[in-house]
C-alpha positions as CSV (number, residue, x, y, z in Angstrom):
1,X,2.0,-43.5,-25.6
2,X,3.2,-44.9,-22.1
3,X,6.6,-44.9,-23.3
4,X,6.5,-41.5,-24.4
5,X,4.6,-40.3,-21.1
6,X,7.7,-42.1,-18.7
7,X,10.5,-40.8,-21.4
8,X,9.4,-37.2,-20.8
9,X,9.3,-37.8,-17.0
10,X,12.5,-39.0,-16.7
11,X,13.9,-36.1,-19.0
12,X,12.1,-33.6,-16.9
13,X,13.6,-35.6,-13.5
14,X,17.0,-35.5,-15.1
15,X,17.0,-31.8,-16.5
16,X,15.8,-30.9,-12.4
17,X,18.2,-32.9,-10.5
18,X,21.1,-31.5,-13.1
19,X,19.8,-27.7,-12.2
20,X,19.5,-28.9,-8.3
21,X,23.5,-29.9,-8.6
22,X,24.0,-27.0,-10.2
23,X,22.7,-25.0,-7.8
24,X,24.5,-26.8,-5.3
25,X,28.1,-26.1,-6.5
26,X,27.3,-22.2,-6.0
27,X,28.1,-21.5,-2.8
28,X,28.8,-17.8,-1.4
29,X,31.4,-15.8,-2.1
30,X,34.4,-15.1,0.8
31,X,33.5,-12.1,3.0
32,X,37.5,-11.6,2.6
33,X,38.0,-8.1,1.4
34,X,34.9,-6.5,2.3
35,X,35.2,-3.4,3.8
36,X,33.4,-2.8,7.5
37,X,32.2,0.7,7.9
38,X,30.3,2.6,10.3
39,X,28.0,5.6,10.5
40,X,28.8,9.1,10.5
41,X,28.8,10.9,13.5
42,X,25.8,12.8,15.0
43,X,27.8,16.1,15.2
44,X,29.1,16.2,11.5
45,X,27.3,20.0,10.2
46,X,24.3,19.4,8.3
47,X,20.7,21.0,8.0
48,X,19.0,18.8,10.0
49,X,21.8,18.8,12.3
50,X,21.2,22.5,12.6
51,X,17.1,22.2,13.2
52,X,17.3,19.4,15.6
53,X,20.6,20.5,17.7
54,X,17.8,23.3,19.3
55,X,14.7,21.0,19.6
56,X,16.5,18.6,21.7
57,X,18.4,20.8,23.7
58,X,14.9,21.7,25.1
59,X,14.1,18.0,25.5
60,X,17.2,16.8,27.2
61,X,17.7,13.0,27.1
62,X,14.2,12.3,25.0
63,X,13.8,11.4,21.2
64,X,11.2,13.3,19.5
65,X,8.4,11.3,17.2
66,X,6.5,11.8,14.7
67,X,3.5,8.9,14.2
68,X,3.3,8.4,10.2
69,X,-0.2,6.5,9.5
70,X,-1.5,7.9,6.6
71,X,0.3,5.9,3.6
72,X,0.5,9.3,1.2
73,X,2.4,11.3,4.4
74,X,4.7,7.8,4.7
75,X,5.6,8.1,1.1
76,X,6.1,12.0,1.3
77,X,8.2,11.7,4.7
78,X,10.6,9.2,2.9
79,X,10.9,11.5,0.1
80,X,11.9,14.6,2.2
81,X,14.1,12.6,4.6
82,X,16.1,11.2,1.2
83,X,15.8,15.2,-0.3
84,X,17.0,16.4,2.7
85,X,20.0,14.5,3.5
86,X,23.7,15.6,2.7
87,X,26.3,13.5,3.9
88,X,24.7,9.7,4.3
89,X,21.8,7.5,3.9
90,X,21.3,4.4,5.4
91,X,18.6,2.1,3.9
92,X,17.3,-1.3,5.1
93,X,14.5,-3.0,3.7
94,X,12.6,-6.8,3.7
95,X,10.7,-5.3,0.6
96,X,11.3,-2.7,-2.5
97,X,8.7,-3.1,-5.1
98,X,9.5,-1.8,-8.9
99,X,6.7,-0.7,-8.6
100,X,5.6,3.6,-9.1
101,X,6.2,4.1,-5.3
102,X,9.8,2.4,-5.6
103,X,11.0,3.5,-8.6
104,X,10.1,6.9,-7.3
105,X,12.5,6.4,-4.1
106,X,15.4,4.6,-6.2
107,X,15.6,7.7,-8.7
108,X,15.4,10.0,-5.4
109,X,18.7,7.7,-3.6
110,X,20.0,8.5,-7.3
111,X,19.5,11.8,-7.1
112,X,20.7,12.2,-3.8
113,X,23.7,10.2,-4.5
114,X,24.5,12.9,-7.5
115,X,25.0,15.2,-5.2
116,X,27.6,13.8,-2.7
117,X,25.6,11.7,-0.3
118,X,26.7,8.1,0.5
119,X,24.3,5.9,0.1
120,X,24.2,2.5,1.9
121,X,21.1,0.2,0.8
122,X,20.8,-3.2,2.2
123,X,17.7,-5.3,1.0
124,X,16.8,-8.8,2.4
125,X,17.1,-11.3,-0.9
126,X,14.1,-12.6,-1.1
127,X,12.2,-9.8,-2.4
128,X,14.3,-9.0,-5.4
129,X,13.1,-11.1,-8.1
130,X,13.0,-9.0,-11.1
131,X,15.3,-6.5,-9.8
132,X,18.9,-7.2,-11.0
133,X,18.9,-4.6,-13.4
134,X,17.6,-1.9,-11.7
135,X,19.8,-2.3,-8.5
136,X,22.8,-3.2,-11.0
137,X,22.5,0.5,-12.2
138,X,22.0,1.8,-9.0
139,X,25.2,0.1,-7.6
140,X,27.3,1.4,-10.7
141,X,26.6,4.9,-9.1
142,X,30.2,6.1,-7.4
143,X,28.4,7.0,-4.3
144,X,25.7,3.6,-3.8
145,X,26.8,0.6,-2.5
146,X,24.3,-2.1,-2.5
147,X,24.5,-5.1,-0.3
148,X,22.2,-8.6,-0.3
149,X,21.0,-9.8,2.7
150,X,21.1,-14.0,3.2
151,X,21.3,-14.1,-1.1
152,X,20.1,-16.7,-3.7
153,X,23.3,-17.6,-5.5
154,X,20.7,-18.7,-8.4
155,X,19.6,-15.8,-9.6
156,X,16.7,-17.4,-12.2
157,X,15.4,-21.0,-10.5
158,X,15.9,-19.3,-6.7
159,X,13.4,-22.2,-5.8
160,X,16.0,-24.3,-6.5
161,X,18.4,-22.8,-3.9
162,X,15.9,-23.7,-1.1
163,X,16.4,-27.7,-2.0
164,X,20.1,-27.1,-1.6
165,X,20.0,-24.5,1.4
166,X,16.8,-24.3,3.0
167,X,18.4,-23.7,6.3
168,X,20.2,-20.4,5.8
169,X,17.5,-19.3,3.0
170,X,14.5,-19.9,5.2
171,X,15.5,-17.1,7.4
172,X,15.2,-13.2,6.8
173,X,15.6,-10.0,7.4
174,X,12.4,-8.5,8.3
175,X,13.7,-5.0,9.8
176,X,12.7,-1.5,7.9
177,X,14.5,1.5,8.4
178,X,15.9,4.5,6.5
179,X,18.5,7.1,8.1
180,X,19.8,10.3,7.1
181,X,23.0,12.2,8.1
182,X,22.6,10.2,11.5
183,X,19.7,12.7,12.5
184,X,16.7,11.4,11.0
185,X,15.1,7.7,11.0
186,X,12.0,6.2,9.8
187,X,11.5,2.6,11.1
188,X,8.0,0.5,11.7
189,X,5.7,-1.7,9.5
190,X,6.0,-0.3,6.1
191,X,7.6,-2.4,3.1
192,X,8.6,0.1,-0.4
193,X,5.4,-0.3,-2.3
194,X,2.3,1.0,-3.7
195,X,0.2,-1.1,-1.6
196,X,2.1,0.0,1.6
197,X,1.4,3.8,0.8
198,X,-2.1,3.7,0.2
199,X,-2.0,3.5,-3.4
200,X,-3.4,1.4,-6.2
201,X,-6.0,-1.3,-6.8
202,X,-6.3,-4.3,-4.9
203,X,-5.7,-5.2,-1.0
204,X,-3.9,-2.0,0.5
205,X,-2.2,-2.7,3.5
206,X,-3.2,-1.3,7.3
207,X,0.2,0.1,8.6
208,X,1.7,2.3,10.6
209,X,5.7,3.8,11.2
210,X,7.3,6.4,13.0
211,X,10.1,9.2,12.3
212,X,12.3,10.2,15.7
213,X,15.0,12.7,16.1
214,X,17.2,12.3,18.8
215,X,18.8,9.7,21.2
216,X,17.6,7.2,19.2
217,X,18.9,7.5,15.6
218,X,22.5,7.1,17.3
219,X,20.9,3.8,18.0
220,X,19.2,2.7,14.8
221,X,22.9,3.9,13.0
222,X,24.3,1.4,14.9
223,X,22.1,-1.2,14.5
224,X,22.0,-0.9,10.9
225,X,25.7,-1.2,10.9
226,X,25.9,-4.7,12.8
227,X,23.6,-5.7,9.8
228,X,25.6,-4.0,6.7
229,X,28.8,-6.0,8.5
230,X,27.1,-8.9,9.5
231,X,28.1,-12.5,8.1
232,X,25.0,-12.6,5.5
233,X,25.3,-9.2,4.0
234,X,27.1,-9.5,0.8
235,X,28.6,-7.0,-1.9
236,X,26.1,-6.9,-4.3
237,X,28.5,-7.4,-7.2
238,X,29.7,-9.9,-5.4
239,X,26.5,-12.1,-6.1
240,X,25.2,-10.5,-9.0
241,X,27.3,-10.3,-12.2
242,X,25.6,-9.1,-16.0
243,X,26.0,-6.4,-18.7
244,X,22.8,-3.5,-18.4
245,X,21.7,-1.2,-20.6
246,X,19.6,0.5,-17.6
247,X,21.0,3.8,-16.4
248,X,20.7,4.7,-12.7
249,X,20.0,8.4,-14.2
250,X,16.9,7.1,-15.9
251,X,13.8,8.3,-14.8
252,X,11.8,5.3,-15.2
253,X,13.2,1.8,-15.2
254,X,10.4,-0.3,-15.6
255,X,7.2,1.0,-17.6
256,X,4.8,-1.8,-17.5
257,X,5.0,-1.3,-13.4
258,X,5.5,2.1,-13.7
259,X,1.9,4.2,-13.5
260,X,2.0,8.1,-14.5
261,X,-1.0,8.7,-12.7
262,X,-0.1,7.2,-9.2
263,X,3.3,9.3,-9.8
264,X,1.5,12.5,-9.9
265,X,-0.6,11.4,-7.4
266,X,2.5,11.0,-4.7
267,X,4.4,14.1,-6.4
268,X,0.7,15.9,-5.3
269,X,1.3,14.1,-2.1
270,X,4.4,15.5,-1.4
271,X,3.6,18.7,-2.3
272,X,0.6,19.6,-0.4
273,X,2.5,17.9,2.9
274,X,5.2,20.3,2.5
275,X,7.3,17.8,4.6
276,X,10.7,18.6,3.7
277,X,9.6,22.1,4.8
278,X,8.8,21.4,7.9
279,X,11.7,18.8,8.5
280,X,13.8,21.5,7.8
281,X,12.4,24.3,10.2
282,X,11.5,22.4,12.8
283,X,7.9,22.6,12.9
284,X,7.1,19.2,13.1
285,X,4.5,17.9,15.3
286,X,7.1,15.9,17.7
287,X,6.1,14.1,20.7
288,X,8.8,13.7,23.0
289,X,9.4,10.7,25.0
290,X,11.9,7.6,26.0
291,X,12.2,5.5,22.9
292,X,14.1,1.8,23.6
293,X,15.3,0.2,20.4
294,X,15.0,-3.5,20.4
295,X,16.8,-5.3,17.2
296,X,17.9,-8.8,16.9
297,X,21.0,-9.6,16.6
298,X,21.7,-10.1,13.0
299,X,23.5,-13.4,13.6
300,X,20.0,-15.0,14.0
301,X,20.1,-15.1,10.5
302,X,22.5,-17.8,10.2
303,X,21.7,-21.6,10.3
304,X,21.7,-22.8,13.9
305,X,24.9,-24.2,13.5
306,X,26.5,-21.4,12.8
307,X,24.4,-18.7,14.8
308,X,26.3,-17.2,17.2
309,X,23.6,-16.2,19.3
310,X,22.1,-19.4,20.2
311,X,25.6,-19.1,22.7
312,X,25.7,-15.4,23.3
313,X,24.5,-13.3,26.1
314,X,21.1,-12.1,25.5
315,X,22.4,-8.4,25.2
316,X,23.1,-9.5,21.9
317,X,19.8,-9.2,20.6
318,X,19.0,-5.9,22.4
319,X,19.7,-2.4,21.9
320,X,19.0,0.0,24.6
321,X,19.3,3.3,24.4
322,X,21.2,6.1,26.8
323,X,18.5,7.2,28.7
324,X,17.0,4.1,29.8
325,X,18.9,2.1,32.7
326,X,16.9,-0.9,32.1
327,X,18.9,-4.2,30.9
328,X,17.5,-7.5,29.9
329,X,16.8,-10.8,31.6
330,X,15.8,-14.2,30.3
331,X,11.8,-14.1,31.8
332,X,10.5,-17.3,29.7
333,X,13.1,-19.8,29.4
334,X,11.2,-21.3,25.9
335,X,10.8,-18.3,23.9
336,X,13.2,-16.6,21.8
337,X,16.1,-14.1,22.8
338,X,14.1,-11.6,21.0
339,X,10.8,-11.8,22.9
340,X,12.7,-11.2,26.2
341,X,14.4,-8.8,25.1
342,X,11.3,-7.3,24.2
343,X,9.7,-8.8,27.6
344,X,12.7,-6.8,29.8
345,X,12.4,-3.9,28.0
346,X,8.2,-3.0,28.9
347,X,6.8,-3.2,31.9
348,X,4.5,-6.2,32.9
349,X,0.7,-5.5,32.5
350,X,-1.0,-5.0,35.5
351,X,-4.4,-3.8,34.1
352,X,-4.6,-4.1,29.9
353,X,-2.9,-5.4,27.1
354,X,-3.9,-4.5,23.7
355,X,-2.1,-6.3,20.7
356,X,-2.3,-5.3,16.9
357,X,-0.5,-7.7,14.5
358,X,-1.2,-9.0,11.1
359,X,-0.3,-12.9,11.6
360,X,-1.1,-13.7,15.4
361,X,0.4,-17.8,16.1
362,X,0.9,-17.3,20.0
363,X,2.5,-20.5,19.9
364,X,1.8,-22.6,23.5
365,X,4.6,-20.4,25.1
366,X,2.5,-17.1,24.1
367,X,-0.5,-18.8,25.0
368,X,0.2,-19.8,28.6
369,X,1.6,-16.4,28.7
370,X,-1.9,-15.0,27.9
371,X,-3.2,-17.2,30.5
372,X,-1.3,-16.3,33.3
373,X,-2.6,-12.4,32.4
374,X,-6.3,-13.2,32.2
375,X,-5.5,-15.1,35.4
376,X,-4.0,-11.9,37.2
377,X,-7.2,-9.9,36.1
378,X,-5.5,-8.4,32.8
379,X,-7.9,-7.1,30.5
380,X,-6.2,-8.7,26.8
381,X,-7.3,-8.2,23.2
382,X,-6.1,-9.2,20.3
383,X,-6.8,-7.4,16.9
384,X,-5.8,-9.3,13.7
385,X,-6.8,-9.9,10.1
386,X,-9.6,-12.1,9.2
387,X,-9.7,-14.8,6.5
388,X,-11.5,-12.0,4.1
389,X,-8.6,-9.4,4.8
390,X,-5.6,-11.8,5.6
391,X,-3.2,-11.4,2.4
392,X,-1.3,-14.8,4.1
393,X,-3.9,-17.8,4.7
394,X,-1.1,-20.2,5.5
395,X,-0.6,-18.3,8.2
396,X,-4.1,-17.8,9.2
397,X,-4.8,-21.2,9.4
398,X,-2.1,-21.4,12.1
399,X,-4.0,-19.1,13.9
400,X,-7.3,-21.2,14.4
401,X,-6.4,-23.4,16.6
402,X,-5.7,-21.0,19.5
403,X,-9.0,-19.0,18.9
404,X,-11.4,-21.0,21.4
405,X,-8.8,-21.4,23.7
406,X,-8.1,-17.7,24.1
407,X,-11.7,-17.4,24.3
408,X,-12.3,-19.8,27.0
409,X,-9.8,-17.5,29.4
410,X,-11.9,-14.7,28.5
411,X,-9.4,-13.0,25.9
412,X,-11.1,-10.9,23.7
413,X,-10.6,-11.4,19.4
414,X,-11.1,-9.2,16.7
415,X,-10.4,-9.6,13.8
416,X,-10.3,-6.8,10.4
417,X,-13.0,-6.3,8.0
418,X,-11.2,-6.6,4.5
419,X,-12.9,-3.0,4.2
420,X,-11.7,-1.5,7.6
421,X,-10.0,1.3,8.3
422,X,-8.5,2.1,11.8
423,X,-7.4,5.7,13.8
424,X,-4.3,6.5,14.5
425,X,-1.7,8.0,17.2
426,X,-3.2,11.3,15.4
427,X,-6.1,12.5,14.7
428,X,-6.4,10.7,11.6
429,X,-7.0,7.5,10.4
430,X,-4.7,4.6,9.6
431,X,-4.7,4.0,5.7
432,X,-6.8,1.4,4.5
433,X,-10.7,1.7,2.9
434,X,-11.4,-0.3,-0.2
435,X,-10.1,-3.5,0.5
436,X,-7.8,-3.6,3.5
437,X,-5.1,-6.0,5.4
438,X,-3.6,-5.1,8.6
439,X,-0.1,-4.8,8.5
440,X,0.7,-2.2,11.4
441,X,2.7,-4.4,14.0
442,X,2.1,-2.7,17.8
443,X,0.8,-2.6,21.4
444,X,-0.3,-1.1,24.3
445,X,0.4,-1.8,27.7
446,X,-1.8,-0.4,30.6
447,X,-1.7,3.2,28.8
448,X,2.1,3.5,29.5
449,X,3.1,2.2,27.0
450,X,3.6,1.8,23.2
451,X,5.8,-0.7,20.7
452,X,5.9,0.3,16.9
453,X,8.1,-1.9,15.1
454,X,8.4,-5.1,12.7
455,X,7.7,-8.0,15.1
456,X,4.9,-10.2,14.1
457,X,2.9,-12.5,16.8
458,X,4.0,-15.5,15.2
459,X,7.3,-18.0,15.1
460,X,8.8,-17.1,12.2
461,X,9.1,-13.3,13.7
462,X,9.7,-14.8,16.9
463,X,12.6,-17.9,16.0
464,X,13.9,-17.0,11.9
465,X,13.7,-14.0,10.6
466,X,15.4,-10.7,12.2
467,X,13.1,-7.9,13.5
468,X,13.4,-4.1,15.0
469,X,11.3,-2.1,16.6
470,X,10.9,0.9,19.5
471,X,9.2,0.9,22.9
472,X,8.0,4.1,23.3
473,X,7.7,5.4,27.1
474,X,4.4,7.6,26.3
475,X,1.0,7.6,28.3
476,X,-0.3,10.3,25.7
477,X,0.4,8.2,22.7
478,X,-0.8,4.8,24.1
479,X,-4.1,5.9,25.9
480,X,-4.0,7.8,22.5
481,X,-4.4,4.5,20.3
482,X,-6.5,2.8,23.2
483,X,-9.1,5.1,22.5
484,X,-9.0,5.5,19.2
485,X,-9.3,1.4,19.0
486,X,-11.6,1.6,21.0
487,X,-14.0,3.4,19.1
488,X,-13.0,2.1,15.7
489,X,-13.5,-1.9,16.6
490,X,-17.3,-1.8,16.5
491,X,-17.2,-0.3,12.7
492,X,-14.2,-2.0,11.3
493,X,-14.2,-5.4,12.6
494,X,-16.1,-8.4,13.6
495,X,-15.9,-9.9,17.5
496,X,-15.0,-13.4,17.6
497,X,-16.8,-15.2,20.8
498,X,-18.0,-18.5,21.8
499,X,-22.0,-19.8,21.3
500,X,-23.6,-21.0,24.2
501,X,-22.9,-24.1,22.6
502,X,-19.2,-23.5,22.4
503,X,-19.0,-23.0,18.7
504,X,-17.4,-20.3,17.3
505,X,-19.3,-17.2,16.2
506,X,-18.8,-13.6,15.2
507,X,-20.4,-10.4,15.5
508,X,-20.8,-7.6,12.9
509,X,-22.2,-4.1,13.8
510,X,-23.1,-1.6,11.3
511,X,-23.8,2.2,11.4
512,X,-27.5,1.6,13.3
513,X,-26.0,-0.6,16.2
514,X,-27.6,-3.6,14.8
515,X,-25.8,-6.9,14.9
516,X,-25.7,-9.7,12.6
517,X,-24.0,-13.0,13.8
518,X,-21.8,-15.4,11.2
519,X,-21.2,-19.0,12.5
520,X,-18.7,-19.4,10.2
521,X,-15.8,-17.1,8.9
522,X,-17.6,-14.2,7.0
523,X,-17.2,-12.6,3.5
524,X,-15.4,-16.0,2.6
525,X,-16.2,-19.0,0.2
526,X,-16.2,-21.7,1.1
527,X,-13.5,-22.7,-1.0
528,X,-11.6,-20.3,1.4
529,X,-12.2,-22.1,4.0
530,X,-11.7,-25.5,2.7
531,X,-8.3,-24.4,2.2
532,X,-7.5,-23.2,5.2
533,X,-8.8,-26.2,7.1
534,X,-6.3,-28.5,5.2
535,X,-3.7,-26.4,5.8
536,X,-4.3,-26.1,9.2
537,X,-4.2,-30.2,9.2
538,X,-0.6,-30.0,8.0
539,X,2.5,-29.6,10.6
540,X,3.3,-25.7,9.3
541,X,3.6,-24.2,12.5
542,X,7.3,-23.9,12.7
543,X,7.2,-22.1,9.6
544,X,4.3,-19.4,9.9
């Protein structure tokens, strides 16, 4: 029995080193031969062309947003933006589910390709389990080019590859856009999926984007073209190679993720938004203001070794648009190139700092930045997920060990209800109700100003993976969401403080004002926490 036991060991060691050298013979395919191409230009005839040529005339040398944080109106927005675009689209995405919600958008890029647009799409790797057939149809199209962003060479054990090269594979592309004809962008928080649109069962995700007309498409073309010709974007068919019965005409590619009655519910969606409508006359709700792109530079992607902007000047990882004359400076020599780029691009608090982020690991640089605020008198809080809402609990328990700390400088914590729901820039609320995460990734400083974007509070936003994201020069909009956070915290979170005694406690309010105190992480098991105390044992912190 023994012998049989170590036999069937050794087999299973032998069959996983064999697959692990296997794995290690594919490497990448040359980039010699691929074609480098660019975006069309902003003054190429078009519809939108037409509608936005007179709106910013009368806003000379602003963009015009449009705050999209309802999940239904995110959907319908992407919808109209892909419906109404007739010479190019320009799609990047860290997620695309094949799910109802993406196999929606995929048949629309179809459709849209049908017709004569050229369609770039370039999704980050790691997300596309399960979809080689689909995005093999979609690339057969004459007018879709697909292109894989740091890819898995092994397509079936992918696991495998991280054995082999966990270096280059570790690192992402977390950025979110989609751009048509040059005159229209979508960029923020939201992932393509169900879950990011308010849709579904299960945990629905907190988010919040924007879509801008103006100065600042120019610059979000541009970005997206240092990433579709950067040194980790890859021809799809390059990396991918099988026979497919799928058709890129087909309506539905998947059925058993594919749900009729979440379809009608985004076609009813679209439809009582009238969004393409109102893209096309103009009557859009914009807010006009200075928007200031920041983007890393894609090269941050590549293994330190090879990443050329561990040598560059840190304009490399920094996008400003025209009408700001601000450039960048190194402010905190230990933090990453994208954090002062961020840094010189706002101004410095004086009076309040509001932060909303999903996965907040300040890291000791954050932390003694955070100090030196609650030192000068800044008033800083800091909205995140709890345990009962966090979708990520390795990442939460990264998070625990700067919670009595911050509290001890007098930094104030809240942290989500898993059945919150938050306001918005608008007069509406942020999407979330039955069981909620927080995925929206933004500040405030002083009322001034506002950043929408990708950028998590955490070091793998910070040091591996690639993020994007605006500044957005508006009092209206930030005082905006200060006071709309203001009055949602009460209802839709709990307030972490510190006991008499030091210990850690927080505070739930209901609809009557009365509070209830938890002295240990609420609506959790203890098996939860359990959990998250041994991962927080472990030396993960590089990695969150």
């Amino acid at each position: 029995m023994n012998s049989k036991y170590i036999n069937h060991v050794c087999t299973l060691c032998l069959n996983l080193c064999i697959l692990c050298m296997l794995n290690a013979c594919q490497s990448l395919p040359s980039l010699q031969g691929r074609s480098v191409e660019t975006h069309i230009a902003a003054d190429i005839p078009s519809s939108l062309a037409y509608t936005n040529a007179s709106l910013i005339t009368q806003h000379p040398g602003l963009s015009g947003l449009y705050p999209l944080d309802d999940g239904h109106e995110a959907f319908a927005a992407r919808m109209a933006l892909i419906r109404a675009a007739e010479h190019s689209l320009d799609v990047q995405y860290y997620i695309w589910r094949n799910d109802t919600s993406g196999q929606l958008l995929f048949h629309e890029l179809v459709l849209a390709a049908q017709r004569g647009v050229q369609v770039r799409l370039l999704l980050d790797d790691n997300n596309t389990v399960g979809l080689d057939k689909v995005l093999t149809a979609l690339n057969q199209e004459p007018n879709i080019q697909i292109r894989l962003f740091n890819p898995f060479m092994h397509r079936h054990w992918r696991a495998l590859s991280y054995v082999t090269d966990f270096a280059r594979l570790n690192r992402r592309m977390h950025n979110k856009s989609i751009t048509a004809d040059n005159q229209i962008t979508i960029l923020g928080g939201r992932n393509i999926g169900d879950e990011y649109f308010d849709m579904g069962k299960g945990t629905l995700f907190v988010d919040l984007d924007i879509l801008a007309i103006g100065p600042i498409v120019n610059q979000v073309s541009n970005n997206f073209d240092r990433y579709w010709n950067s040194a980790s974007a890859y021809d799809f068919s390059r990396i991918v190679h099988r026979r497919n019965k799928l058709q890129a005409s087909m309506p539905v590619f998947k059925r058993r993720s594919f749900n009729y009655l979440r379809a009608d519910s985004y076609g009813n969606a679209y439809n009582r938004d009238n969004f393409i409508n109102r893209l096309l006359d103009g009557s859009l709700n914009y807010q006009w203001a200075h928007l200031i792109l920041v983007s890393d530079n894609p090269d941050k992607a590549l293994p330190k070794g090879k990443n050329k902007s561990n040598t560059s000047q840190p304009t490399d990882s920094l996008l400003v648009a025209p009408d700001t004359a601000q450039s960048p400076v190194i402010k905190y020599e230990k933090a990453s190139l994208t954090l002062n780029a961020l840094a010189a691009s706002v101004v410095e608090p004086q009076k309040d700092l509001l932060v909303i982020t999903p996965y907040f690991v300040p890291t000791q640089t954050g932390l003694e930045y955070l100090f030196k605020l609650r030192e000068e008198g800044v008033r800083v809080r800091i909205l995140t997920n709890s345990l009962a809402a966090t979708d990520v609990p390795a990442v939460h328990s990264g998070y625990v060990h700067y919670r009595t700390p911050l509290l001890k400088e007098g930094v104030e914590i809240y942290e989500l209800k898993n059945q919150g729901f938050l306001k918005g820039p608008r007069d509406r609320a942020f999407t979330g109700n039955s069981e909620s995460s927080l995925h929206a990734k933004t500040f405030t400083i002083d009322g001034q100003q506002l950043y929408i974007g990708s950028l998590n509070f955490d070091p793998r936003s910070a040091r591996l993976n690639t993020e994007m994201g605006v500044v957005i020069q508006s009092p209206e909009m930030a005082q905006f969401m200060n006071q709309a956070i203001n009055e949602a915290l009460p209802d839709v979170t709990y307030q972490v403080k510190l006991s008499a005694q030091g210990k850690l406690e927080w505070l739930k309010t209901n609809d009557k004002n009365q509070t209830r105190v938890y002295h240990h992480e609420p609506d959790t098991s203890i098996w939860q926490r359990i959990w998250v105390k041994m991962l927080s044992w472990l030396p993960l912190e590089s990695l969150l």
